[in-house]
C-alpha positions in Angstrom: 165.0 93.1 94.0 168.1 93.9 95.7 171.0 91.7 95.4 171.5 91.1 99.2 167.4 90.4 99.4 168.3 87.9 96.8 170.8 85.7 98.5 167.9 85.8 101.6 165.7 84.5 98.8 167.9 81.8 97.3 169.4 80.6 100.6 165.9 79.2 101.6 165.6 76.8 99.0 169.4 76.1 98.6 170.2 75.3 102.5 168.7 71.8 102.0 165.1 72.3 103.8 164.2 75.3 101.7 161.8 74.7 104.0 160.3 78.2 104.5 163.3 79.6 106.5 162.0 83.3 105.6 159.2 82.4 108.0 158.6 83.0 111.5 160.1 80.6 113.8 157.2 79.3 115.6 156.5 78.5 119.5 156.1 74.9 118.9 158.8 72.7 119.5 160.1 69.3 118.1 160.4 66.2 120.1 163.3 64.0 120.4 162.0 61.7 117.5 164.7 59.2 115.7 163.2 59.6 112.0 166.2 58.0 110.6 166.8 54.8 108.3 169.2 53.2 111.1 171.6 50.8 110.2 172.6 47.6 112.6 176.1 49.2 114.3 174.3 52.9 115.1 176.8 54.3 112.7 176.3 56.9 109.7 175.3 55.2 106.0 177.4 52.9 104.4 178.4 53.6 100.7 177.5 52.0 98.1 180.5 51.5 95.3 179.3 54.8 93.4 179.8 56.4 96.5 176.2 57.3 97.3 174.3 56.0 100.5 172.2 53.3 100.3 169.4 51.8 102.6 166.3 49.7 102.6 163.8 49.0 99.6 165.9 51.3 97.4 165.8 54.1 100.0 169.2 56.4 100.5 170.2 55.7 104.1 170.4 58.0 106.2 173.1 59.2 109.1 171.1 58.9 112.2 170.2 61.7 114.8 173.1 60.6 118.0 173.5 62.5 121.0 177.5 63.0 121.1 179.3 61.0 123.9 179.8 63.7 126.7 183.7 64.6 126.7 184.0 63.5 123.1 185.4 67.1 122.0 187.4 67.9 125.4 190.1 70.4 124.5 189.1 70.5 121.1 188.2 73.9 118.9 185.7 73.5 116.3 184.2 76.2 114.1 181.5 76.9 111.6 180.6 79.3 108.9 177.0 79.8 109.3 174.9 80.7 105.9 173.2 83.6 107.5 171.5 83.5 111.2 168.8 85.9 109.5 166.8 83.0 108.7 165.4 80.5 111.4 166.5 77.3 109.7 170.1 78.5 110.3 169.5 79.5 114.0 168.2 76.2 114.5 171.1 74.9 113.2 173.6 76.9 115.0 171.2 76.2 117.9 171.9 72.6 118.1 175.5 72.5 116.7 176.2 74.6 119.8 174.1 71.8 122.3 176.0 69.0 120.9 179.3 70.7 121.5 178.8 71.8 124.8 177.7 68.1 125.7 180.8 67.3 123.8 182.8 69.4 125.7 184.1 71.3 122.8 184.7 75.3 122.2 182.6 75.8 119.2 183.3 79.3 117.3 180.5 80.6 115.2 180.9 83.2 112.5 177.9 84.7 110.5 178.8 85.1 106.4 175.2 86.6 106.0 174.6 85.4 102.7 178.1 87.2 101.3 180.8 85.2 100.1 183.5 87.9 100.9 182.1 87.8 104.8 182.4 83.9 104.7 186.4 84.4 103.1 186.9 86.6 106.4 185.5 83.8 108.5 187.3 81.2 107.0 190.6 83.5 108.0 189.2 83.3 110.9 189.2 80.6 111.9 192.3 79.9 110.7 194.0 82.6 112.9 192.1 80.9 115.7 193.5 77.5 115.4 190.2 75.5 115.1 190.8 71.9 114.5 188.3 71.4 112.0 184.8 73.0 111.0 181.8 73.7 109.5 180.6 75.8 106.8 177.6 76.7 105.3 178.6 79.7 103.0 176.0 80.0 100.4 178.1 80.6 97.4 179.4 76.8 96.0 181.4 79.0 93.7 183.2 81.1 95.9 183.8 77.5 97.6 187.7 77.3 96.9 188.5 80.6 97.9 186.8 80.2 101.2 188.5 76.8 101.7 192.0 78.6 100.9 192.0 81.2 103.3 190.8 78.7 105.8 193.2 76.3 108.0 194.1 73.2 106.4 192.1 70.6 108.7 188.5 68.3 108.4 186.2 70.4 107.2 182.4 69.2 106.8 180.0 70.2 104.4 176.4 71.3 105.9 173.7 71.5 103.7 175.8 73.2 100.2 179.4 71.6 98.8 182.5 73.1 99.6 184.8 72.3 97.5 187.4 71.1 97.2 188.4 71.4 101.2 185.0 69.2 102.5 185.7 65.4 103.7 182.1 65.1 103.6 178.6 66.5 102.7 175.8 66.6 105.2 172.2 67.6 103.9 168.9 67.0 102.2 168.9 64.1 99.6 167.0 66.3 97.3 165.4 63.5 94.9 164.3 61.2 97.6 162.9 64.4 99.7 160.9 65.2 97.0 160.0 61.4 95.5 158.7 60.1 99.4 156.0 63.2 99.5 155.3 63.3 95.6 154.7 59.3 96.5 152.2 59.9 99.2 150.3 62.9 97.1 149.5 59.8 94.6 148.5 57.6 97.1 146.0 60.1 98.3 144.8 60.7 94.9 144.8 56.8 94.0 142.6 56.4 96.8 139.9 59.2 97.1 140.1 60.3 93.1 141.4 57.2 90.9 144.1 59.1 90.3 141.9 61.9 88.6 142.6 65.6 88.4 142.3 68.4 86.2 146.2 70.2 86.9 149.5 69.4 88.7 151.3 72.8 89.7 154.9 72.4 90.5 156.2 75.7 92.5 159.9 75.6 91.8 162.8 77.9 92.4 165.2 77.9 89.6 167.8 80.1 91.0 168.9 77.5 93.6 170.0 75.5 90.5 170.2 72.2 91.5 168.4 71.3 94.3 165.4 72.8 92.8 166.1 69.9 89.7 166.6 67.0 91.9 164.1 67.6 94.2 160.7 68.9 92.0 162.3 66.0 89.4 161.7 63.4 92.7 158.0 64.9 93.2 157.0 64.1 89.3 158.8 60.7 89.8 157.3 59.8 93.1 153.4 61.0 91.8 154.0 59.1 88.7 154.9 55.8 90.2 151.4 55.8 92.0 149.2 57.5 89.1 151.1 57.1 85.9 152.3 60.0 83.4 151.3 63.5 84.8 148.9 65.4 82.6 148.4 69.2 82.4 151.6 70.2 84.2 152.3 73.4 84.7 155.7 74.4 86.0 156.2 78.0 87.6 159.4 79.7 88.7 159.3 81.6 92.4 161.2 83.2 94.7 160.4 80.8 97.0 158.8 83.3 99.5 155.0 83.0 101.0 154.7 86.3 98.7 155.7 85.7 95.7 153.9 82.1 95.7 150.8 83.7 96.4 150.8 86.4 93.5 152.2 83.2 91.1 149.7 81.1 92.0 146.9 83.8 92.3 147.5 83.6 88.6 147.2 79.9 87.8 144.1 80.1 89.2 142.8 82.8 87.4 144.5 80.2 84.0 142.6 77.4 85.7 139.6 78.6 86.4 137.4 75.7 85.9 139.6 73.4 87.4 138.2 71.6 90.9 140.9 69.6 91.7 144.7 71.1 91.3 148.0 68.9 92.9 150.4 71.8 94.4 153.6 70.8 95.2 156.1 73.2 96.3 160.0 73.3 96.5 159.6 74.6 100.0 156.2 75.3 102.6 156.7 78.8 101.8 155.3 79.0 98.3 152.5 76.4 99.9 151.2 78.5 102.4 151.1 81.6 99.7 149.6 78.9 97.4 146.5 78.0 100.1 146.6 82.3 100.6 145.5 82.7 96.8 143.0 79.9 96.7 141.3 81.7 100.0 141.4 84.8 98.5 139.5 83.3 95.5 137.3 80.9 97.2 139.1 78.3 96.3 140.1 76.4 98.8 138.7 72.9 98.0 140.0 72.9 94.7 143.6 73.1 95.7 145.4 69.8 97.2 148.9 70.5 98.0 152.1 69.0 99.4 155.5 71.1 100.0 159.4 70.8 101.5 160.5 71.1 105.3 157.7 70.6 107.6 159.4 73.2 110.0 157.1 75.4 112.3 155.1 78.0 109.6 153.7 74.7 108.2 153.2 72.3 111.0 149.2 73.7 112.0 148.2 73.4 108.8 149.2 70.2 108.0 147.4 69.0 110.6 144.4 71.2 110.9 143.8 71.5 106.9 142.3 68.8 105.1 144.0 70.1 101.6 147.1 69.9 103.1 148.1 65.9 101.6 152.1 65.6 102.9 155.0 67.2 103.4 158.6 66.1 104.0 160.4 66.7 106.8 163.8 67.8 107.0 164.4 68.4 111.5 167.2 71.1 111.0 167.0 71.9 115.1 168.3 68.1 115.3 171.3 68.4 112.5 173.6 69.3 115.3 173.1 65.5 116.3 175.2 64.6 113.1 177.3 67.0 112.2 179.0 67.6 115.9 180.0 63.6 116.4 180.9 63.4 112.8 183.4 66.4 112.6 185.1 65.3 115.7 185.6 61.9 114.5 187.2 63.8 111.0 189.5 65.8 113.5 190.4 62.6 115.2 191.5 60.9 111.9 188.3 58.8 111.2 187.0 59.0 107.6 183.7 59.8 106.6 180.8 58.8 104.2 181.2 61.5 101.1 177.5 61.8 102.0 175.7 62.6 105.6 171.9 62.6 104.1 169.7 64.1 107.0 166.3 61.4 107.9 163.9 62.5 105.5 159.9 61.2 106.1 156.7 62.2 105.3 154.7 64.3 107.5 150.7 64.2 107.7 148.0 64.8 109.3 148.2 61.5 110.9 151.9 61.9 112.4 153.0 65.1 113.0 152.4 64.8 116.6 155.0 62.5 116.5 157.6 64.9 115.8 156.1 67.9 117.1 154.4 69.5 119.9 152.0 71.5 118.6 150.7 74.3 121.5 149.5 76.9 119.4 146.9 76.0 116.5 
């Protein structure tokens, strides 16, 4: 594997949604749905006194999808470092970062690292020759973190999706381990109430190179399933690249390992490794034996978690609606407001039963 096919790889789990960003974009499109956890003054989470968000019956709270007041960002430059627009979960970001500035009536500059931490140094610079007064960065590499933030001009910058430290006044993305606990929940449920909670395997898909997002959220999957249907049995735990491919040769050989098994849980660190998952299973005949769940709910996955029956939940992450955060709260940064540490993104569960809630769904 090459080392730039790599980053591609890596960035899909590690740009909070993993959520199958190496996949075609769809023709769907999302509708203007408030998912979020809101709280009673409209305005992003409050902390709690370790810092982290909190919100209802033990749930993180989340920072709420807001259209920004027109003429908020008159006269002012922002910018933002974009992870790679390669991907489609990063041009639906840029996509809406760039709606919610033009409403606010800011210049907004983009630059493209492309997965390389040298390009995202050179943005940073930038930038900085530009005179933005604050941005946003999604540069891929946490570790090359300071030396972006260095070259870049000393103003607000905000987080999207991976730290940046030590220059960010604020993180906005995935809460990994309640991403993961909300769908691992609703696979119990499912199996509580048509099995007894009885199976023969649960088949984690993870992604270790992402590092910790890969932890937190596959950690929040075992959590939420256990809290419905007790201590997991038989768990096998496999590594992927966290492509549709490579989930479908990795799982092609679980099968073949599990062989007299008629009901496997799947869940996956990202829809990608899900639909190579429900690939293998075809291949082998398999379908009914597999019952899966995975991460992002963006457009690869949206038909088949309506249309198939195997499909139990996913979670939802709305990256085409981020811009509705991140604009408002950097131009608040630029005009001296402080920020949560955190910006969690709405996270819920997506099934069968409301997707069409979200999503308009034209082409199953």
């Amino acid at each position: 594997m090459t080392a730039s096919r790599f980053k591609i790889l890596a960035c899909s789990a590690a740009l909070a949604v993993v959520a199958a960003s190496c996949g075609s974009d769809g023709s769907s499109e999302s509708k203007d749905t408030q998912p979020a956890v809101e709280t009673t003054d409209g305005q992003p989470a409050v902390e709690t006194t370790d810092g982290q968000p909190s919100g209802e019956s033990g749930a993180p709270a989340s920072a709420e999808f807001e259209v920004v007041e027109p003429g908020s960002g008159a006269g002012l430059k922002l910018g933002y470092i974009s992870i790679g627009e390669a991907i489609p979960f990063a041009v639906d970001l840029t996509t809406s970062f760039k709606e919610q500035a033009d409403i606010a009536g800011a210049e907004l500059i983009v630059c493209d690292s492309n997965f390389d931490a040298a390009l995202a140094i050179e943005c940073a610079r930038s930038l900085a020759t530009q005179g933005v007064d604050g941005y946003m960065s999604s540069q891929l590499n946490a570790a090359s973190s300071p030396e972006v933030c260095d070259a870049g001009p000393d103003v607000p910058v905000l987080a999207i999706a991976i730290p940046q430290d030590p220059c960010a006044v604020s993180f906005m993305g995935a809460d990994d381990s309640y991403a993961g606990e909300i769908a691992g929940t609703a696979v119990g449920e499912f199996f509580k109430s048509n099995f007894d909670c009885a199976y023969d395997a649960f088949v984690s898909l993870e992604s270790t190179a992402v590092g910790e997002p890969n932890t937190l959220r596959m950690q929040g999957y075992s959590d939420g399933f256990e809290s419905v249907c007790g201590p997991i049995t038989n768990k096998r735990v496999v590594d992927t690249a966290a492509t549709i491919d490579d989930g479908r040769v990795k799982f092609t050989d679980v099968l073949t390992a599990l062989s007299d098994a008629q009901r496997i849980v799947v869940v996956g660190i990202n829809d990608d490794v899900i639909l190579g998952a429900l690939s293998a299973a075809e291949a082998q005949g398999r379908e009914d034996a597999v019952f899966v769940s995975g991460q992002g709910a963006d457009a690869t996955s949206w038909c088949g978690i309506r249309d198939n029956a195997q499909w139990i939940a996913d979670t939802a992450y709305f990256p085409d609606q981020w811009g509705k955060i991140a604009i408002p709260n950097l131009i608040r940064a630029v005009n001296g407001e402080t920020l949560p540490p955190y910006l969690y993104v709405p996270h819920v569960v997506v099934t069968s039963d409301n997707i069409e809630d979200f999503y308009e769904l034209s082409d199953c």
